[in-house]
N, CA, C and O atoms as a GROMACS GRO file, in nm:
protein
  552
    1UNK      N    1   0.085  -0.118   0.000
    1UNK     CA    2   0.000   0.000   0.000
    1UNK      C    3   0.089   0.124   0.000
    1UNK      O    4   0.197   0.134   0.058
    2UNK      N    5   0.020   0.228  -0.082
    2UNK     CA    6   0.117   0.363  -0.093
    2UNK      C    7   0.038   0.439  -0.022
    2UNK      O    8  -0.081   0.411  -0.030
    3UNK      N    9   0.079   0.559   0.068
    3UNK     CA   10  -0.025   0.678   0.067
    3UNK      C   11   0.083   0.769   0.028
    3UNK      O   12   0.205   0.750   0.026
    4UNK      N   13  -0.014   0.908  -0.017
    4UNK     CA   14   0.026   0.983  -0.098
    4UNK      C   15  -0.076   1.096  -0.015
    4UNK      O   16  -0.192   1.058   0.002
    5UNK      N   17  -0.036   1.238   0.041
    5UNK     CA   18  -0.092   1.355   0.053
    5UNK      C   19  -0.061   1.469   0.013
    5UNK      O   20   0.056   1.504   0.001
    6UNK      N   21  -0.151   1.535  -0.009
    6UNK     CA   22  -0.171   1.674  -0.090
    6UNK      C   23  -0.202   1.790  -0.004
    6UNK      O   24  -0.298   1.796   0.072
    7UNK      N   25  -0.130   1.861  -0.017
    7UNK     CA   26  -0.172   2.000   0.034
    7UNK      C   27  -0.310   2.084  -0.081
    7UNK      O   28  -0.420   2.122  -0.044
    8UNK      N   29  -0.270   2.088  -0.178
    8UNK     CA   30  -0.367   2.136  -0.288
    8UNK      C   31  -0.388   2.051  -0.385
    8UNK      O   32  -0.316   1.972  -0.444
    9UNK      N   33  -0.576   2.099  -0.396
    9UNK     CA   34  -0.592   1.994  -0.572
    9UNK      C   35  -0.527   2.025  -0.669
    9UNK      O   36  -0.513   1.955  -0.769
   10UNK      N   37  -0.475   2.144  -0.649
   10UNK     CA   38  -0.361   2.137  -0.834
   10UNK      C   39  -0.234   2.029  -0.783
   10UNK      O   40  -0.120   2.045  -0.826
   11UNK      N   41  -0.261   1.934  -0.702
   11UNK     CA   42  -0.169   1.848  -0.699
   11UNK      C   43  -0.180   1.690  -0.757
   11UNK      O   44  -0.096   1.611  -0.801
   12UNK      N   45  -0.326   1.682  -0.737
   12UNK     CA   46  -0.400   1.536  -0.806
   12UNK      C   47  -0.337   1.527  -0.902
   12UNK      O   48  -0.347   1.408  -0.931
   13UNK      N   49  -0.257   1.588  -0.997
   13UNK     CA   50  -0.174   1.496  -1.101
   13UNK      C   51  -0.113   1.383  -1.095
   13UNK      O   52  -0.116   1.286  -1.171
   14UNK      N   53  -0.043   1.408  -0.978
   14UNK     CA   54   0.116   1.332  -0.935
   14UNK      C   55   0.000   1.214  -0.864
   14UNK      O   56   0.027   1.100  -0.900
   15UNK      N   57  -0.097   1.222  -0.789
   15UNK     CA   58  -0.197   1.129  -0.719
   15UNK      C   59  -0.214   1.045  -0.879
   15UNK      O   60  -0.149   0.942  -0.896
   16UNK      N   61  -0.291   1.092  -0.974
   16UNK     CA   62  -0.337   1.035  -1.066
   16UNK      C   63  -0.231   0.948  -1.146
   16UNK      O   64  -0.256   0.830  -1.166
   17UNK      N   65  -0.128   0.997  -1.184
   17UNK     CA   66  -0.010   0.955  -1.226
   17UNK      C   67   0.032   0.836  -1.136
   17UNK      O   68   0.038   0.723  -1.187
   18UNK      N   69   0.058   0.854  -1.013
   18UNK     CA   70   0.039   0.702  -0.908
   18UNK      C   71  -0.013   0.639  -0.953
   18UNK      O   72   0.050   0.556  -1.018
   19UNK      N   73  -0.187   0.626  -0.951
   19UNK     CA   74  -0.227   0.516  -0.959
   19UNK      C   75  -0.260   0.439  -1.137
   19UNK      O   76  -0.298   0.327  -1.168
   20UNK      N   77  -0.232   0.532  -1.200
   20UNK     CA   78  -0.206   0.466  -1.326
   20UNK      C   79  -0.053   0.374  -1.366
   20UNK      O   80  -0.022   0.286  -1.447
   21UNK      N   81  -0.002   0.435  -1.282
   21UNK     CA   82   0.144   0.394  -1.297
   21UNK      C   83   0.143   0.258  -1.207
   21UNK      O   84   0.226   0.169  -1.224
   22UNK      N   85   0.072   0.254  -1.138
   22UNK     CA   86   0.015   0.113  -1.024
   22UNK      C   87  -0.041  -0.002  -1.028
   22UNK      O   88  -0.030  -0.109  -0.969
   23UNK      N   89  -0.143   0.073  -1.164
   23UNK     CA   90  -0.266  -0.071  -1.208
   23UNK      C   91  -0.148  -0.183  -1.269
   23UNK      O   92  -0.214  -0.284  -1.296
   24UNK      N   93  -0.065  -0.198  -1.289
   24UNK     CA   94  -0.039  -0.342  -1.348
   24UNK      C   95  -0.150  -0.353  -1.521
   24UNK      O   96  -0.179  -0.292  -1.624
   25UNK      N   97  -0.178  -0.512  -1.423
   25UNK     CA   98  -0.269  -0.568  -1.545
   25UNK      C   99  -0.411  -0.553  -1.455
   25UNK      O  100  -0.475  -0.656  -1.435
   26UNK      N  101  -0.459  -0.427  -1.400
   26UNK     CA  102  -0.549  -0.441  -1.336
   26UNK      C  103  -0.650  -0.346  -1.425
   26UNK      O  104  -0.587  -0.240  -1.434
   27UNK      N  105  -0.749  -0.334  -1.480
   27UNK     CA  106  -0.863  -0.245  -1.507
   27UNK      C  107  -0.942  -0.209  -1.421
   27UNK      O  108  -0.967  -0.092  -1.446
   28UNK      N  109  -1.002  -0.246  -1.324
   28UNK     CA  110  -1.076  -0.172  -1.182
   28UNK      C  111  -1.047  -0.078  -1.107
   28UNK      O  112  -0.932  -0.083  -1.063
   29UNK      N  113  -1.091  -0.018  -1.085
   29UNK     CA  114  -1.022   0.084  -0.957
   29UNK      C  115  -1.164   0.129  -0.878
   29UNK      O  116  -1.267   0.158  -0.938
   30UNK      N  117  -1.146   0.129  -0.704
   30UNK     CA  118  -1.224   0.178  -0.615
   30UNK      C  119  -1.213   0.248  -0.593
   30UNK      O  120  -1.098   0.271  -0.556
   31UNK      N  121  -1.338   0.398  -0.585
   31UNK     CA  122  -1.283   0.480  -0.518
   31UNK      C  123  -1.357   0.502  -0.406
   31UNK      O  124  -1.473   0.537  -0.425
   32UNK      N  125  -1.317   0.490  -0.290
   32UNK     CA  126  -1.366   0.480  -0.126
   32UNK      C  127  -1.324   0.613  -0.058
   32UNK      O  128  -1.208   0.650  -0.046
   33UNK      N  129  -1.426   0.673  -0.018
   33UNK     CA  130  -1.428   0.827   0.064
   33UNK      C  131  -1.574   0.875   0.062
   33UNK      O  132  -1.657   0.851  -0.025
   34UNK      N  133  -1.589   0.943   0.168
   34UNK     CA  134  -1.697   1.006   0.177
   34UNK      C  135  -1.735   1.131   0.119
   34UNK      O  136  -1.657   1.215   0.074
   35UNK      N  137  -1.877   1.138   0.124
   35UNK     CA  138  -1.981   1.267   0.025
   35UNK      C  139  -1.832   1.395   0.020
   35UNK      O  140  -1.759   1.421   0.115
   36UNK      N  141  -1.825   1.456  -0.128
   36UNK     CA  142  -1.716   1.556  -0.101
   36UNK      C  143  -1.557   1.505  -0.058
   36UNK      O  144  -1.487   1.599  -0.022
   37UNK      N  145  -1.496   1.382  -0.058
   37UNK     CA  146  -1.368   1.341  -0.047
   37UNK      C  147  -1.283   1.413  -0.163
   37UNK      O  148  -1.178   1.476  -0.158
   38UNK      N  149  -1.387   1.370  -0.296
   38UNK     CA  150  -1.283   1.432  -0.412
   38UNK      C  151  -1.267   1.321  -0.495
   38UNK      O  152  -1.164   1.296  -0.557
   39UNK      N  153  -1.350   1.268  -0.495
   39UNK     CA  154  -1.360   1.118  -0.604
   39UNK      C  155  -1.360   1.174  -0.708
   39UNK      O  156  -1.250   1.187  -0.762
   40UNK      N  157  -1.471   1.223  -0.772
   40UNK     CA  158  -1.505   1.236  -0.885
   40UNK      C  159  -1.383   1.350  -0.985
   40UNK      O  160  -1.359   1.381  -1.101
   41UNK      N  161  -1.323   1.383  -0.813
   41UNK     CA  162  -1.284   1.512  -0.920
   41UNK      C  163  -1.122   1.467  -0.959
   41UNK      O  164  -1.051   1.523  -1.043
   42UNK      N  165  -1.075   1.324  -0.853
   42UNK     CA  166  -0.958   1.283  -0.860
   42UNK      C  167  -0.992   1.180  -0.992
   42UNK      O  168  -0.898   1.136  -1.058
   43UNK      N  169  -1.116   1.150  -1.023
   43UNK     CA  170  -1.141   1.003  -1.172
   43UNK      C  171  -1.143   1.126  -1.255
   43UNK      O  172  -1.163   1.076  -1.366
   44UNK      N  173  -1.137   1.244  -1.273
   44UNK     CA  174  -1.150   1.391  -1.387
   44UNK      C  175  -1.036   1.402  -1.437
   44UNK      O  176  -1.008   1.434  -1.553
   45UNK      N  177  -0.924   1.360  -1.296
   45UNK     CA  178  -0.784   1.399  -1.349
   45UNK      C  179  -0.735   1.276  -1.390
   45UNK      O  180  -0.695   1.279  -1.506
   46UNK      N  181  -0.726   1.186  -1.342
   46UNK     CA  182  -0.724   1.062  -1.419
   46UNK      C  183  -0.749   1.008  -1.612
   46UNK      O  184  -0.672   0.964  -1.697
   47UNK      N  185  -0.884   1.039  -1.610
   47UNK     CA  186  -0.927   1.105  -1.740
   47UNK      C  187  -0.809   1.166  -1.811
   47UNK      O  188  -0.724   1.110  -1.880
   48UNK      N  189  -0.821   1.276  -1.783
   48UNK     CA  190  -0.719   1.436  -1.821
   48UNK      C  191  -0.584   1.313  -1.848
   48UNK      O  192  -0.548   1.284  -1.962
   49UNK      N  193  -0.534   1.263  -1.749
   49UNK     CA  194  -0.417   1.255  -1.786
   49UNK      C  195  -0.416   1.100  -1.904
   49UNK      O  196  -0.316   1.091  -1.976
   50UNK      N  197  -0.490   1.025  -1.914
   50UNK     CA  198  -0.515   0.936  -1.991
   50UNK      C  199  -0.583   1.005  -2.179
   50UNK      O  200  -0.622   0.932  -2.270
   51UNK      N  201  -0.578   1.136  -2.182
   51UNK     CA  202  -0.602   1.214  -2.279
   51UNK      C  203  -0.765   1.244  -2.321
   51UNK      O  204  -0.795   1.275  -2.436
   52UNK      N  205  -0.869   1.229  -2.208
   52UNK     CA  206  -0.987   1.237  -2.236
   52UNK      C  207  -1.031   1.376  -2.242
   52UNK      O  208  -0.997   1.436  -2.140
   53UNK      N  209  -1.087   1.442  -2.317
   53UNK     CA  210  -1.093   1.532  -2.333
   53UNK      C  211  -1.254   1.649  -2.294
   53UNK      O  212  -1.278   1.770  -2.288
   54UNK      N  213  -1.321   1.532  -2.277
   54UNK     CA  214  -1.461   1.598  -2.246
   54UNK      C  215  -1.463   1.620  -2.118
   54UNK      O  216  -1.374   1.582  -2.042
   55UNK      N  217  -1.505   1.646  -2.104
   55UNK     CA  218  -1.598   1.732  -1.953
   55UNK      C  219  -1.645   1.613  -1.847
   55UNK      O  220  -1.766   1.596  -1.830
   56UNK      N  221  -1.562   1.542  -1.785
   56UNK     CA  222  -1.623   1.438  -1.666
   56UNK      C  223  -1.648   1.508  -1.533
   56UNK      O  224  -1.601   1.591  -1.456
   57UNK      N  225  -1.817   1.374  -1.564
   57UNK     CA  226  -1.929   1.448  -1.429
   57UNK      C  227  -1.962   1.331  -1.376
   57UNK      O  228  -1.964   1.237  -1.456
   58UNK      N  229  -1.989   1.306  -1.258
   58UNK     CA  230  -2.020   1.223  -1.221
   58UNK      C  231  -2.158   1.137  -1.209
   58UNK      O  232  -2.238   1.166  -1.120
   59UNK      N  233  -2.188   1.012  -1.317
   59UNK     CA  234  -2.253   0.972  -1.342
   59UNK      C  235  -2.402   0.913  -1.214
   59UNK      O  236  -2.447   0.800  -1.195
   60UNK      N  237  -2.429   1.004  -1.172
   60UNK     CA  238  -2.519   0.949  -1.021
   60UNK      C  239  -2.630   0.890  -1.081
   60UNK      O  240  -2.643   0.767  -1.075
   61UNK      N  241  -2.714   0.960  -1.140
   61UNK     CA  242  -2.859   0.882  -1.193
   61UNK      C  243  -2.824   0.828  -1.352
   61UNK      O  244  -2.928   0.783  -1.398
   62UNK      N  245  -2.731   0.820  -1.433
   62UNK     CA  246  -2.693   0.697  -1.536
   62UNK      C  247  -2.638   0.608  -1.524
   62UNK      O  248  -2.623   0.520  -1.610
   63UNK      N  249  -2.580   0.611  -1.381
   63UNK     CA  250  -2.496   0.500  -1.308
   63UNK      C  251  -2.318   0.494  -1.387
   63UNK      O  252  -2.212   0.493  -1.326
   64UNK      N  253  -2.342   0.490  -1.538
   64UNK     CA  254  -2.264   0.506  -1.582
   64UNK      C  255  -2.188   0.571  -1.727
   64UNK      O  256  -2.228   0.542  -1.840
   65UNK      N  257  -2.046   0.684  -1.692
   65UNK     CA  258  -2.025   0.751  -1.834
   65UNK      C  259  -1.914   0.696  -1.897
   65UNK      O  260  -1.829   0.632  -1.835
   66UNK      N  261  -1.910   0.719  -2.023
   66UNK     CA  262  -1.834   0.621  -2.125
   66UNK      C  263  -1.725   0.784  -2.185
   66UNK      O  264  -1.764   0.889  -2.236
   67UNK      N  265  -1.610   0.747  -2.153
   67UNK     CA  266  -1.502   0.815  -2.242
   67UNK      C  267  -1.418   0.774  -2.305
   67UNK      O  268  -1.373   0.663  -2.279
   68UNK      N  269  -1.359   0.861  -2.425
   68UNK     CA  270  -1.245   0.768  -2.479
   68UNK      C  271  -1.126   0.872  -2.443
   68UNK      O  272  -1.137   0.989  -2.407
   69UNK      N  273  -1.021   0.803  -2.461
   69UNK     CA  274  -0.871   0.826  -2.400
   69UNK      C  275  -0.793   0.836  -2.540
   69UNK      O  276  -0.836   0.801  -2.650
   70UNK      N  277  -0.675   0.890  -2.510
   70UNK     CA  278  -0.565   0.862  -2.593
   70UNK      C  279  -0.609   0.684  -2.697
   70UNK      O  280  -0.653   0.573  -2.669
   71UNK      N  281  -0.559   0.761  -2.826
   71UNK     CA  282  -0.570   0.578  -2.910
   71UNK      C  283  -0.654   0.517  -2.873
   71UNK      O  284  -0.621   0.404  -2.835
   72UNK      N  285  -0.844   0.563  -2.859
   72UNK     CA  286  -0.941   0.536  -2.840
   72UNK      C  287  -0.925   0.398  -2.739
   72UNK      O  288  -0.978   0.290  -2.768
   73UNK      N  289  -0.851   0.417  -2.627
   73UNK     CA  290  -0.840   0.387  -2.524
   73UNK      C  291  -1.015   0.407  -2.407
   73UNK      O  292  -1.020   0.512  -2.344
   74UNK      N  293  -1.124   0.319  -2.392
   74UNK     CA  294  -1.234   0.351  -2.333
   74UNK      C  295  -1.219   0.358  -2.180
   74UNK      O  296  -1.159   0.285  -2.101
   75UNK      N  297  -1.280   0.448  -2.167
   75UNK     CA  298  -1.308   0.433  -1.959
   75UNK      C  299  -1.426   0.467  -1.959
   75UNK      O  300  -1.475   0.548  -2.039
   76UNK      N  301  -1.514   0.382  -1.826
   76UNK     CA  302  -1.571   0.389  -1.808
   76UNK      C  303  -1.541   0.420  -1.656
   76UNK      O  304  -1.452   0.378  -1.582
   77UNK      N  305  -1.681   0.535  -1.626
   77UNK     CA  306  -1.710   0.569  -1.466
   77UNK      C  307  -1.848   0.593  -1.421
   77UNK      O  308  -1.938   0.675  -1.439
   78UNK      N  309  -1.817   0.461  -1.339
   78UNK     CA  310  -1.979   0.465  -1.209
   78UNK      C  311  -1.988   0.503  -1.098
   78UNK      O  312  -1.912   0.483  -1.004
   79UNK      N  313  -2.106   0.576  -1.104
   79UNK     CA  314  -2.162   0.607  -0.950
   79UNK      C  315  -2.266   0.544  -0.930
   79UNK      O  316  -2.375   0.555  -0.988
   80UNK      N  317  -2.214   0.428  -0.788
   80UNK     CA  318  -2.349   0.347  -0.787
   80UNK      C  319  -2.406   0.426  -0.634
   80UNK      O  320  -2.453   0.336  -0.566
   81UNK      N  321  -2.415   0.536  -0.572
   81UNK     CA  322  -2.483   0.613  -0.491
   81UNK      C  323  -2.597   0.599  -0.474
   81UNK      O  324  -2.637   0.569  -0.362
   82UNK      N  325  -2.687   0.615  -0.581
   82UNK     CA  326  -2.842   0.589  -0.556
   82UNK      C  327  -2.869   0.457  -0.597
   82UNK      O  328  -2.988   0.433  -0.578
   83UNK      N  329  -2.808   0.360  -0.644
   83UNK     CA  330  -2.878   0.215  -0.639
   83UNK      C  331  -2.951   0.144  -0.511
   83UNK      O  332  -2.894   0.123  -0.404
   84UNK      N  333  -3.055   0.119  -0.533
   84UNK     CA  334  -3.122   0.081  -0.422
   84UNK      C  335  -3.119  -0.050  -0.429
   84UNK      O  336  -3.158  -0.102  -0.325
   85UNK      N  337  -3.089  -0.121  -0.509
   85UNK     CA  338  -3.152  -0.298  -0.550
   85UNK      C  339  -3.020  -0.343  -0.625
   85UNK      O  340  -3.008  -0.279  -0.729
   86UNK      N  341  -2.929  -0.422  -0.607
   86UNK     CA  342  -2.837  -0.497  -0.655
   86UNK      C  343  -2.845  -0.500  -0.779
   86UNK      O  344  -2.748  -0.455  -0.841
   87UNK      N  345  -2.953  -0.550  -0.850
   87UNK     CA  346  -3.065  -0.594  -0.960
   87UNK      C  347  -3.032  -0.495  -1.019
   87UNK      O  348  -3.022  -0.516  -1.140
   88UNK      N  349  -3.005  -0.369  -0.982
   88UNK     CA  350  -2.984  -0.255  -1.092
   88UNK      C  351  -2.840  -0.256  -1.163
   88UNK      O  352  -2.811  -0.200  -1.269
   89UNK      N  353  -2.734  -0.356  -1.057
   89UNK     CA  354  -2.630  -0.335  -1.147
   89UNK      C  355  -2.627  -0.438  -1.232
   89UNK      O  356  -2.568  -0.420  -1.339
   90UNK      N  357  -2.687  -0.560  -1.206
   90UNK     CA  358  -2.689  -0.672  -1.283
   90UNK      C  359  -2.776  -0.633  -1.435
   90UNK      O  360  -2.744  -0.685  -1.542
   91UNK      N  361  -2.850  -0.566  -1.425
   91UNK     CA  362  -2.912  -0.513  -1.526
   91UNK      C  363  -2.885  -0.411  -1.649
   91UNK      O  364  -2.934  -0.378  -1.757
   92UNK      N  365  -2.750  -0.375  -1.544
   92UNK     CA  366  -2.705  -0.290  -1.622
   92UNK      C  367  -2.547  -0.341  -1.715
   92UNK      O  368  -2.462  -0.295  -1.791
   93UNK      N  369  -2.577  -0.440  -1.659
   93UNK     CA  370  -2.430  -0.558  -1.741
   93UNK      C  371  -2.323  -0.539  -1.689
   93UNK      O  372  -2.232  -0.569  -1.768
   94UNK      N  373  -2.289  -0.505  -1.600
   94UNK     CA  374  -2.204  -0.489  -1.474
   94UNK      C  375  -2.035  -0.538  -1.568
   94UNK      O  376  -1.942  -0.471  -1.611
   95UNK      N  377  -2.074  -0.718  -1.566
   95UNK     CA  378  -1.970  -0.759  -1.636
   95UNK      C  379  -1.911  -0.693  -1.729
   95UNK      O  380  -1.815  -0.617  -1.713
   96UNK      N  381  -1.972  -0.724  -1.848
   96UNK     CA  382  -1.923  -0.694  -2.000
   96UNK      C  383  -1.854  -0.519  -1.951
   96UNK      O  384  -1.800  -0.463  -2.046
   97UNK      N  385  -1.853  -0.456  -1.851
   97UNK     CA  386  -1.758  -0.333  -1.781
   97UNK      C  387  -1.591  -0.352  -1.759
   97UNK      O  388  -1.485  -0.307  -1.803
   98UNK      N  389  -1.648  -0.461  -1.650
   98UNK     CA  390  -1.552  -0.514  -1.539
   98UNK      C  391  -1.450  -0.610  -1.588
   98UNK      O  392  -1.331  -0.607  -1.558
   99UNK      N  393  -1.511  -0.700  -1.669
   99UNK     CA  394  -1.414  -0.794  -1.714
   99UNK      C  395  -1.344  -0.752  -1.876
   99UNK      O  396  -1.258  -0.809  -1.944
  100UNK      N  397  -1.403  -0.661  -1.893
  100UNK     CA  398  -1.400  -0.571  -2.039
  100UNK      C  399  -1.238  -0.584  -2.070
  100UNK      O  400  -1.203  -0.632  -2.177
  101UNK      N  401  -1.161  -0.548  -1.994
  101UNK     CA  402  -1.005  -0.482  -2.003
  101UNK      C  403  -0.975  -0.360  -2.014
  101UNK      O  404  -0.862  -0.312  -2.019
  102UNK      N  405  -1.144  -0.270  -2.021
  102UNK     CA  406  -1.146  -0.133  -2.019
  102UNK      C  407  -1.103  -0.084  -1.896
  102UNK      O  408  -1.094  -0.160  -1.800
  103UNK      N  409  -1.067   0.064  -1.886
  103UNK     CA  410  -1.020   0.119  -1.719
  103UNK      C  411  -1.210   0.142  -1.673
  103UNK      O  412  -1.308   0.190  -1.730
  104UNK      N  413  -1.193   0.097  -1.584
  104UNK     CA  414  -1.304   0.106  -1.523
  104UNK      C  415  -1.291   0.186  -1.335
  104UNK      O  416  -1.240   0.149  -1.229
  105UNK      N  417  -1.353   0.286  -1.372
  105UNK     CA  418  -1.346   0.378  -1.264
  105UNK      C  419  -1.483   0.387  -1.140
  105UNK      O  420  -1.595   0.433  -1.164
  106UNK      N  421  -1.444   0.337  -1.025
  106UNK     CA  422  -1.608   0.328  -0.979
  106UNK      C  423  -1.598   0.372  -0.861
  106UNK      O  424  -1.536   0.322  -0.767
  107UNK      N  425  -1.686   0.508  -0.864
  107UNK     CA  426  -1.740   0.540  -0.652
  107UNK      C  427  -1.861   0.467  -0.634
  107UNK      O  428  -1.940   0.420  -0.716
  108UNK      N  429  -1.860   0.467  -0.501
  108UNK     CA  430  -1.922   0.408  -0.384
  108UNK      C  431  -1.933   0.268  -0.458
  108UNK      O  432  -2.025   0.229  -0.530
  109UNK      N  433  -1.813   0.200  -0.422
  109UNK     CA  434  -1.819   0.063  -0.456
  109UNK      C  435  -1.879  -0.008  -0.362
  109UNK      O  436  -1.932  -0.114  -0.396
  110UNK      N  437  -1.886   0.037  -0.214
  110UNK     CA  438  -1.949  -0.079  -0.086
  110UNK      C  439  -2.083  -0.094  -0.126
  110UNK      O  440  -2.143  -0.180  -0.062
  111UNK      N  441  -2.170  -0.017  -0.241
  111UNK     CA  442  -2.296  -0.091  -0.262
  111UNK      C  443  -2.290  -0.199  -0.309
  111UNK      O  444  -2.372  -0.283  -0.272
  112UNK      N  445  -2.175  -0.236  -0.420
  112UNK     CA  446  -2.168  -0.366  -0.486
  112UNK      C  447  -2.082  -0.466  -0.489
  112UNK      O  448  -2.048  -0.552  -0.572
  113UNK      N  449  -2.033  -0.415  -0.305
  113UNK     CA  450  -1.876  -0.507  -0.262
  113UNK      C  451  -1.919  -0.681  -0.304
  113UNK      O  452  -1.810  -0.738  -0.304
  114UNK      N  453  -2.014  -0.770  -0.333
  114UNK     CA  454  -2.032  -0.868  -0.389
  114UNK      C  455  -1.988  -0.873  -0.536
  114UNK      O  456  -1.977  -0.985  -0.586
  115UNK      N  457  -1.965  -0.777  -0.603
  115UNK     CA  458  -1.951  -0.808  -0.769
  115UNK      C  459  -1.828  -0.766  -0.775
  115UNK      O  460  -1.767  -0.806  -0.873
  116UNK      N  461  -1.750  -0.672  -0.675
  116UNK     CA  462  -1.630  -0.642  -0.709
  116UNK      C  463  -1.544  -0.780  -0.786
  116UNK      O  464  -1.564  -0.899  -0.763
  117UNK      N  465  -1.459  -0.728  -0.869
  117UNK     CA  466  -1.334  -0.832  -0.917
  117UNK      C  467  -1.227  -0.826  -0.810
  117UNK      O  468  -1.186  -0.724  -0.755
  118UNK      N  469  -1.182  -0.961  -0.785
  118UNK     CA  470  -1.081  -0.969  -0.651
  118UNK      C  471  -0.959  -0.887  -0.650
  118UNK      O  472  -0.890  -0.844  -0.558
  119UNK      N  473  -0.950  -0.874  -0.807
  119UNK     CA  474  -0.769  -0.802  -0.824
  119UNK      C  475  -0.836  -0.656  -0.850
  119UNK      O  476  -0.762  -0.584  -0.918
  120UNK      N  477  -0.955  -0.598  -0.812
  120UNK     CA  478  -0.967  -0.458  -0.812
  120UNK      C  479  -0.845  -0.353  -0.735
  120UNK      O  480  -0.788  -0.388  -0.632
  121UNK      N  481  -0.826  -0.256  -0.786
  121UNK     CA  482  -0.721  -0.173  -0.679
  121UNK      C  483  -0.808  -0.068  -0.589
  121UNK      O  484  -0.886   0.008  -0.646
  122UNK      N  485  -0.797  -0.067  -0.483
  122UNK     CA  486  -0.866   0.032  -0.401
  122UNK      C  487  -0.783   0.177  -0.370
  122UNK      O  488  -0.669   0.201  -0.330
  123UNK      N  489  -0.871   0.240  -0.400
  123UNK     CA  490  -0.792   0.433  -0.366
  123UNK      C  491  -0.906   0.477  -0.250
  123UNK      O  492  -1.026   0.499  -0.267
  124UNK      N  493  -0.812   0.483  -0.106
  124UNK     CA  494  -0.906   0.557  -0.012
  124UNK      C  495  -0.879   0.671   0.010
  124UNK      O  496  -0.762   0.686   0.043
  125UNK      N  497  -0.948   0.777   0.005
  125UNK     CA  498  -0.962   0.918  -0.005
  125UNK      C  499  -1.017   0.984   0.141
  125UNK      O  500  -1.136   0.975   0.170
  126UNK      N  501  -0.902   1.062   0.244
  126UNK     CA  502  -0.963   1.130   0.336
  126UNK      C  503  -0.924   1.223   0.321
  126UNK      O  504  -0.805   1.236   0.291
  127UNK      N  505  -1.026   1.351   0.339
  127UNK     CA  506  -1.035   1.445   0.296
  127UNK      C  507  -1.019   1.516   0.461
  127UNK      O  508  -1.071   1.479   0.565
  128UNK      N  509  -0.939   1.615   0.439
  128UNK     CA  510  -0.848   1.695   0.578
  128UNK      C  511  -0.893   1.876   0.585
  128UNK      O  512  -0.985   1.921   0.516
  129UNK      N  513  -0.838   1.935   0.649
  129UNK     CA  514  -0.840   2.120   0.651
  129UNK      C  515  -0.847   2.159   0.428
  129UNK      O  516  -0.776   2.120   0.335
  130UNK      N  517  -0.941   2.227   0.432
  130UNK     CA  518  -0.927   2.286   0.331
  130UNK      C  519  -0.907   2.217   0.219
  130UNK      O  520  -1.016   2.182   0.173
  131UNK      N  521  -0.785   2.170   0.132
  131UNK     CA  522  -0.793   2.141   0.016
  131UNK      C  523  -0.692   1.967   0.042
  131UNK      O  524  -0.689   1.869  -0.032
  132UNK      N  525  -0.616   1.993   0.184
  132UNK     CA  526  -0.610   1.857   0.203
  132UNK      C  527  -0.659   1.695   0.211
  132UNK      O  528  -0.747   1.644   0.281
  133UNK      N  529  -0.579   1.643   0.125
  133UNK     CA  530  -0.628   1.526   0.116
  133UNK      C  531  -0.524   1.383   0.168
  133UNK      O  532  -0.402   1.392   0.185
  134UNK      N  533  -0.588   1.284   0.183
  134UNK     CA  534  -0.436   1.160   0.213
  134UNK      C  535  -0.512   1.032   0.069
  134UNK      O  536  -0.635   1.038   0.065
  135UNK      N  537  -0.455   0.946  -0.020
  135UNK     CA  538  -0.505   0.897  -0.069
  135UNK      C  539  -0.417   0.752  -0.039
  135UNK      O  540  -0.295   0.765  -0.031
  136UNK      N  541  -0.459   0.657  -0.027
  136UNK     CA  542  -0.385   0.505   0.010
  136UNK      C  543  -0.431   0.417  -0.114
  136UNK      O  544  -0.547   0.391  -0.148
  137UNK      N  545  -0.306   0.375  -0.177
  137UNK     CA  546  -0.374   0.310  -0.297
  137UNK      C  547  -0.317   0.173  -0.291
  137UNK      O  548  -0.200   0.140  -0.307
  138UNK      N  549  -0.401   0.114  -0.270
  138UNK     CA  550  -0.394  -0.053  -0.322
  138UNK      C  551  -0.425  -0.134  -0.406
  138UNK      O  552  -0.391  -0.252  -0.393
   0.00000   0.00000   0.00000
């Protein structure tokens, strides 16, 4: 496990750069922190630095958004926040995501800690004074 802290968000590069530089042969990634940690805005820079160029928002009521990267490289990112029923991710083909080989970017994974893939990498995000953050990536 690494942790990594930030005094400022113009620092999430070097965070983002970590954990890309980390995945291996892994496509999953968790992102674990609470309402306002900085998920969405640390899977933005992620994006950014993988060459995506649109505007990432965090997918709450589509569950999930589709970008392409450098050399039509795909990522995908979920917010499973409002799922109420398991059934919604199964429905939504969960797999054909996860086992894809696509980067697959996902907050609030503890709704669907049953479907996670075992070799997922986890990024925990605590959020400190002001713009501080600590991120632990596994």
């Amino acid at each position: 496990m690494k942790t990594l802290e930030i005094n400022s968000l113009s620092d999430l590069d070097e965070v983002a750069d970590e954990i890309l530089s980390s995945l291996g042969e892994r496509s999953v990634v968790l992102f674990r922190g609470e309402m306002g940690a900085g998920k969405t805005t640390l899977i933005s820079r992620i994006a950014a630095r993988m060459g995506v160029e649109d505007s990432v928002t965090s997918p709450t009521f589509a569950l999930v958004n589709q970008y392409e990267g450098r050399g039509g490289r795909r990522i995908y990112h979920f917010d499973f926040y409002r799922i109420d029923r398991i059934e919604e991710v199964y429905d939504l083909g969960y797999e054909e995501y996860f086992y894809s080989g696509d980067l697959c970017l996902v907050e609030w994974p503890e709704k669907i800690e049953a479907l996670v893939p075992d070799d997922a990498m986890t990024v925990r995000i605590t959020a400190g004074d002001g713009e501080r953050r600590a991120f632990e990536i596994d």
